[in-house]
N, C-alpha and C positions, 0 to 999 in steps of 0.2 A: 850653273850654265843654263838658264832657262832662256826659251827662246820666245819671242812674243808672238801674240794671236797675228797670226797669217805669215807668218815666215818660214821658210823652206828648211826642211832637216835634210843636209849633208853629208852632216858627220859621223858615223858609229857614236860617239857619246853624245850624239843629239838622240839619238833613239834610244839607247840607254838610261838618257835622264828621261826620255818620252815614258818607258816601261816602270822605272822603276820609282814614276812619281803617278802613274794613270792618269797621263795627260794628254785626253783627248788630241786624235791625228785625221787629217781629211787626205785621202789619198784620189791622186787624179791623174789619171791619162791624157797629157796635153792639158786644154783645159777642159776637157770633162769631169764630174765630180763621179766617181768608182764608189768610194765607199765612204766611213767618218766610224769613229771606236775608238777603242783604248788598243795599244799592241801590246803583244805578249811576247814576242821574241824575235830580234832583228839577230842577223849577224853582215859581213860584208857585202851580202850578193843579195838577202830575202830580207823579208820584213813579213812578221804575222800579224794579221787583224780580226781577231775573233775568229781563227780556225782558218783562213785565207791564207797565204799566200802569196807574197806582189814582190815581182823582181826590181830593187832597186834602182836598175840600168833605163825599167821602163816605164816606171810610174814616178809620182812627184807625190813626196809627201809634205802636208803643209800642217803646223801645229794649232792647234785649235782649244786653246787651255778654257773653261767656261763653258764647254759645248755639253 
């Protein structure tokens, strides 16, 4: 279930295969660019990026495989 460079992760199992393949994620608020890293642990509501934090409801994360 990979998803291509610049496409929006949704799903629980988009961030699942995000983590458990270390496939670089760009996280943005609107379109401001926040952060860019591997995650370490999403669940429903959080997403982790190198020790951060980002509530899924408020930020956009976009997959960034190559980075």
């Amino acid at each position: 279930m990979m998803l291509h460079q610049g496409e929006i992760l949704t799903l629980t199992r988009h961030f699942q295969y995000h983590i458990q393949n270390a496939v670089p994620v760009e996280v943005c608020r609107g379109t401001v660019h926040v952060d860019i890293g591997i995650l370490t642990a999403a669940d429903d509501s959080f997403a982790e990026l190198q020790g951060t934090l980002y509530n899924r409801r408020v930020f956009t994360f976009i997959s960034r495989p190559g980075y």
